[in-house]
C-alpha positions in Angstrom: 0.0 0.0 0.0 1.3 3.8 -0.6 -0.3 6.8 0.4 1.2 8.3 -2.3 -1.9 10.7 -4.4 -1.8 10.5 -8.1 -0.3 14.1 -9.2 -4.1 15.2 -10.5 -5.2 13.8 -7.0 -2.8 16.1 -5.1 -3.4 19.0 -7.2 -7.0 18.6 -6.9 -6.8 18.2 -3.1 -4.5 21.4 -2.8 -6.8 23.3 -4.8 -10.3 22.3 -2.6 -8.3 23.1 0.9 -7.2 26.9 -1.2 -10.5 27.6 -2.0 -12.5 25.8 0.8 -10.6 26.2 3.5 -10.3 23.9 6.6 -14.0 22.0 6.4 -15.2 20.4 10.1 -15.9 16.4 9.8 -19.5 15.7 9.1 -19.4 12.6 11.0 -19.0 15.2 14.4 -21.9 17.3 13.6 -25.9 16.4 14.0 -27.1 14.3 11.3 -29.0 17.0 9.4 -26.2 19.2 10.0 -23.8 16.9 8.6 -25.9 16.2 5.4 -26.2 19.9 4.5 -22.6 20.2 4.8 -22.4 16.6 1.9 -24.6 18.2 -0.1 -22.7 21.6 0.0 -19.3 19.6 -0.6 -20.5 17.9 -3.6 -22.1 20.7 -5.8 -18.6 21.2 -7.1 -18.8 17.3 -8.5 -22.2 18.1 -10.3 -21.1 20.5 -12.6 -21.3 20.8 -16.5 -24.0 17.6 -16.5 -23.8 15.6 -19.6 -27.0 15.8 -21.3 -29.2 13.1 -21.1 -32.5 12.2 -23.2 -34.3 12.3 -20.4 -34.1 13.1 -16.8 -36.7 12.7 -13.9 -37.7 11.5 -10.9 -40.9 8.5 -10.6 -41.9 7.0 -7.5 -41.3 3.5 -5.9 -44.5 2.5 -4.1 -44.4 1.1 -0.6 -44.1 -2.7 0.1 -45.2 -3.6 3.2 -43.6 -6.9 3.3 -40.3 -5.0 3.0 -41.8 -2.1 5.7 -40.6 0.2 2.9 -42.6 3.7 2.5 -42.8 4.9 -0.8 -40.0 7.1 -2.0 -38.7 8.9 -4.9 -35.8 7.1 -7.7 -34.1 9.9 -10.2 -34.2 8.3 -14.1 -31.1 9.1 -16.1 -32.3 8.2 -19.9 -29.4 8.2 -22.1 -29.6 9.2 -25.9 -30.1 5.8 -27.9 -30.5 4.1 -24.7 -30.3 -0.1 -25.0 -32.9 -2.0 -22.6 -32.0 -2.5 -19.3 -31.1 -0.3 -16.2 -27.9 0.2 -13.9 -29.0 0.6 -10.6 -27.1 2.6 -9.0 -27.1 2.8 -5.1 -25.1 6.2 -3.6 -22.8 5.8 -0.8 -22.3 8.5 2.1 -21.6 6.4 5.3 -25.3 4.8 5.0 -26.3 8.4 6.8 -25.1 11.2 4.0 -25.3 11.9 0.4 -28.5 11.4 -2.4 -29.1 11.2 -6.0 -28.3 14.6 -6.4 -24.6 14.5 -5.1 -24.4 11.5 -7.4 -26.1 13.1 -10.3 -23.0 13.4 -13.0 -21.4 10.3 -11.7 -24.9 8.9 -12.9 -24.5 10.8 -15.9 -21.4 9.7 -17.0 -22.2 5.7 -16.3 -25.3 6.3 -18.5 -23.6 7.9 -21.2 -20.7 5.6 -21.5 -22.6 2.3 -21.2 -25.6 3.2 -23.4 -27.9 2.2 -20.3 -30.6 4.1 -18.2 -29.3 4.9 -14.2 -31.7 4.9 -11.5 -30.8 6.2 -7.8 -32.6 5.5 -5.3 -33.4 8.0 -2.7 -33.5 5.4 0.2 -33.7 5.9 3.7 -30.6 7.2 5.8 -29.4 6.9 9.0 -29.0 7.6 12.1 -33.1 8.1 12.3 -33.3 4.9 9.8 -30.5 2.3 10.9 -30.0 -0.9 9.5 -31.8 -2.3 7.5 -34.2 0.3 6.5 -31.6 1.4 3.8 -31.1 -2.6 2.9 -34.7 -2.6 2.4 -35.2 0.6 0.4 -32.3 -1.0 -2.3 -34.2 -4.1 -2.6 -37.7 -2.6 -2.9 -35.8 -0.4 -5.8 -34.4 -3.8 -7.2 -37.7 -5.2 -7.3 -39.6 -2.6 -9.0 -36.9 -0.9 -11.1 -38.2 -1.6 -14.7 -42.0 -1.7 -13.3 -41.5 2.2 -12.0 -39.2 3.6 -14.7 -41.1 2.9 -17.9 -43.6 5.9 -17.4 -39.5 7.2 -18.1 -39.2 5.3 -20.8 -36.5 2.4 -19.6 -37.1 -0.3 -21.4 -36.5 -4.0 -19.9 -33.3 -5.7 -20.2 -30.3 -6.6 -18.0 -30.9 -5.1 -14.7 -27.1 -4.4 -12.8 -27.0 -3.2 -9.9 -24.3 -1.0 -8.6 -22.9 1.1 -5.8 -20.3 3.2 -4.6 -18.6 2.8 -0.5 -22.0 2.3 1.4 -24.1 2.2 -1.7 -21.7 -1.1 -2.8 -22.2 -2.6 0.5 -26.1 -2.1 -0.2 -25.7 -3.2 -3.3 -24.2 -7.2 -2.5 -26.4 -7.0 0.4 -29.7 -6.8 -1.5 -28.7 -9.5 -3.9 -27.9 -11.9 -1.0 -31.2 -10.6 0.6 -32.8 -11.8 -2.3 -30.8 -15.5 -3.2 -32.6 -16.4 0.6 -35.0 -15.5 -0.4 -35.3 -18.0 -3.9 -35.5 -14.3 -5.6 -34.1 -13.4 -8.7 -31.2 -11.2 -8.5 -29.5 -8.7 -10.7 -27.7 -9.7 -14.1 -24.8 -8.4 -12.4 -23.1 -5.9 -10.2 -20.5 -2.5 -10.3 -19.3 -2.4 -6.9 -17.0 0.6 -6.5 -14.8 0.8 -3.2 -17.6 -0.6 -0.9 -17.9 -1.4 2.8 -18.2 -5.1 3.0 -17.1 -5.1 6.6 -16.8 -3.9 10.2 -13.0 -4.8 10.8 -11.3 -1.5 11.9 -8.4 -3.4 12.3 -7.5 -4.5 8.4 -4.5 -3.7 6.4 -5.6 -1.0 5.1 -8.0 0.8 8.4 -4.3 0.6 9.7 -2.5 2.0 6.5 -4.7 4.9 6.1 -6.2 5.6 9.5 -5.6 8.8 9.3 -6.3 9.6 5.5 -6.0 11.3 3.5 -9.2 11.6 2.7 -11.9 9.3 4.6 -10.4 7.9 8.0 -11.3 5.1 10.5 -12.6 7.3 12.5 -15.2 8.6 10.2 -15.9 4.9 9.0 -16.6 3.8 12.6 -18.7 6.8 13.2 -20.9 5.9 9.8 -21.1 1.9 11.5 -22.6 3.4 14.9 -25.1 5.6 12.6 -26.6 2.2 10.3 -25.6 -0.8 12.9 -24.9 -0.1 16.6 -25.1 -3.5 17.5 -22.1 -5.4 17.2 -24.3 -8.8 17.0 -26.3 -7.6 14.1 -23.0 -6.6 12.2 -22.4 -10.9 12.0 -24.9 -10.8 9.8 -24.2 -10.8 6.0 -26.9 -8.6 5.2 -24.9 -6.1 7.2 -21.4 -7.3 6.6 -21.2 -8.8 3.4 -18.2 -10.6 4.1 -20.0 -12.6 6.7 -21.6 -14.6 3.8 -21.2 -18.2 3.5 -19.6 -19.7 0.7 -22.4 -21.0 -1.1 -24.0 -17.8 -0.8 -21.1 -15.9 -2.4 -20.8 -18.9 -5.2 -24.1 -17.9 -5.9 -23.6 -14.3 -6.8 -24.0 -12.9 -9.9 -20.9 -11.5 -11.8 -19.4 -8.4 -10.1 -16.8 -5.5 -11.3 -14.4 -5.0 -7.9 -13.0 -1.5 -8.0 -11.3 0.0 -5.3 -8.9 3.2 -4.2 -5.7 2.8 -4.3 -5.1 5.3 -1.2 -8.7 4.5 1.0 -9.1 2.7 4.5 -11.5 0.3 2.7 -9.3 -1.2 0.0 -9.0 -4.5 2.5 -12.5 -4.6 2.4 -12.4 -5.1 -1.5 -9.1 -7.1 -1.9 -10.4 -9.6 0.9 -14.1 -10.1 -1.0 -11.6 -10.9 -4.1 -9.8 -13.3 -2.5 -12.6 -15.2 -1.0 -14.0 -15.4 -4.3 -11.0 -16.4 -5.9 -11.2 -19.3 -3.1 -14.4 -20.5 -4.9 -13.2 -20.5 -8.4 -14.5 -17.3 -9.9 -12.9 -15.0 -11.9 -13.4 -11.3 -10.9 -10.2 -9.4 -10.2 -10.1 -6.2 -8.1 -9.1 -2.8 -10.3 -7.2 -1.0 -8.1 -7.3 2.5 -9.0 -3.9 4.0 -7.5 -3.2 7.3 -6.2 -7.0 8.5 -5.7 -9.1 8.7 -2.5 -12.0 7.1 -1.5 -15.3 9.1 -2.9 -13.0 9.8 -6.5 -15.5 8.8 -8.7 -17.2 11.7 -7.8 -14.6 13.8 -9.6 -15.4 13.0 -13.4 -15.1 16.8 -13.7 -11.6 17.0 -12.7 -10.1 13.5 -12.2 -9.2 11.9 -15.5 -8.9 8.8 -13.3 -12.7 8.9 -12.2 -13.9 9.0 -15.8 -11.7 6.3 -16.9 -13.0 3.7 -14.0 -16.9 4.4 -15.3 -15.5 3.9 -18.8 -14.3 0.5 -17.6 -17.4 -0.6 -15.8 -19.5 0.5 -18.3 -17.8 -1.9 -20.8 -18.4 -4.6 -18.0 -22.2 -3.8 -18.0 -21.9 -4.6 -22.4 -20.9 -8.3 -21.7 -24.8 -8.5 -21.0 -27.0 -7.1 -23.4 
């Protein structure tokens, strides 16, 4: 591991601290508090949208089997968009963040794989803890093509994707579903996601401090979605907790991870047990970029290359 930045990663860094000054950690502030201050932090991502054909928000009823309410889902319709959808879960700690900080990250995916993006504007915690948030992404899984096609998504490959939190919603709503005798997703994006409570990994050590997200921060987003440390056992919590069978099961996935982030164990150790079962996905380690870099596609040439990648991933099924 190095905690050496990419030189576009350092000289966007520099430039954010120049022109934003010191910023006080989210994760210390009330919730609402903390989510205004996200929000504020990632208008500077959602700049110079790429156009899309359409875009729009429709409405994902509420399942009472799933004690879901009903809640809103922004549709990104590309130009010449092919059938199916990415669905595309945001991170934020499980307690920050929406579709709009995501909204050109969307954009960009959509544009460069030809395929609609839906984001979910699921619960957050701390008011909604674990596993209202699990609940909201599989709701969303189960309706996507129902509730989009007043959009105009058509029906096709369905993958399902995520970034940090939104990854670790992501896997845990398809093995929600495989208990279930559900079908899943054609396959998944998972982009440096949380897949585990272990403070005390390779990389929590490595980067404890940053730059960028620390262990501190990441065990302050756990006590937000999961404070009990029994629950966290469970894989719909902690995906690495899953049994082998149920990882076997999985559809395929695209590993991406952050070259300088506190979660790139997290990633590296869900490769490795799936390279135990026989199956093929890799981790792309993206070096010299921070956790959250996708976020950048404005700035980072590194950010738009990675959505180029998965987006060539998502082709292999349609």
């Amino acid at each position: 591991m190095s905690a050496e930045l990419a030189p576009e990663m350092q000289a966007l860094m520099a430039r954010m601290l120049s022109e934003d000054g010191a910023q006080p950690d989210p994760t210390l502030l009330p919730a609402a508090e903390g989510r205004r201050l996200a929000e504020q932090g990632n208008r500077r991502w959602n700049r110079n949208l790429p156009p899309m054909l359409t875009a729009t928000h429709v409405r994902v009823p509420a399942q009472p089997e799933l004690g879901t309410p009903d809640f809103s889902m922004r549709v990104l319709v590309p130009e010449q968009a092919r059938p199916g959808a990415i669905l595309f879960v945001h991170g934020g700690g499980f307690a920050f963040c929406s579709p709009a900080t995501h909204e050109r990250c969307g954009r960009v995916l959509a544009e460069a794989s030809g395929l609609p993006v839906l984001l979910p504007d699921y619960r957050l915690a701390p008011e909604a803890p674990y596993p209202a948030g699990l609940a909201d992404t599989v709701a969303a899984l189960r309706t996507a093509f129902a509730v989009s096609a007043e959009a105009g998504v058509e029906p096709g490959p369905l993958i399902l994707a995520g970034d940090s939190a939104g990854a670790n919603l992501a896997l845990a709503a398809m093995l929600h579903e495989q208990r279930l005798g559900q079908a899943a997703a054609t396959a998944a994006l998972l982009f440096y996601g949380v897949y585990d409570a272990d403070f005390d990994s390779p990389s929590y050590r490595f980067f404890a401090e940053g730059p960028g997200l620390t262990r501190g921060k990441m065990q302050r987003y756990w006590d937000f979605y999961n404070t009990d440390p029994g629950r966290r056992s469970d894989a719909l919590a902690c995906p690495l907790a899953a049994t082998d069978d149920e990882l076997a099961a999985l559809p395929p996935l695209h590993l991406m991870a952050a070259g300088v982030d506190p979660l790139l164990s997290d990633t590296l150790a869900l490769e490795t047990r799936l390279a135990a079962l026989g199956r093929g996905e890799r981790t792309t380690v993206v070096p010299g970029v921070v956790h959250g870099f996708l976020q950048m596609t404005n700035e980072l040439p590194q950010a738009r290359e990675a959505l180029v990648a998965a987006a060539a991933f998502t082709r292999r099924f349609s």
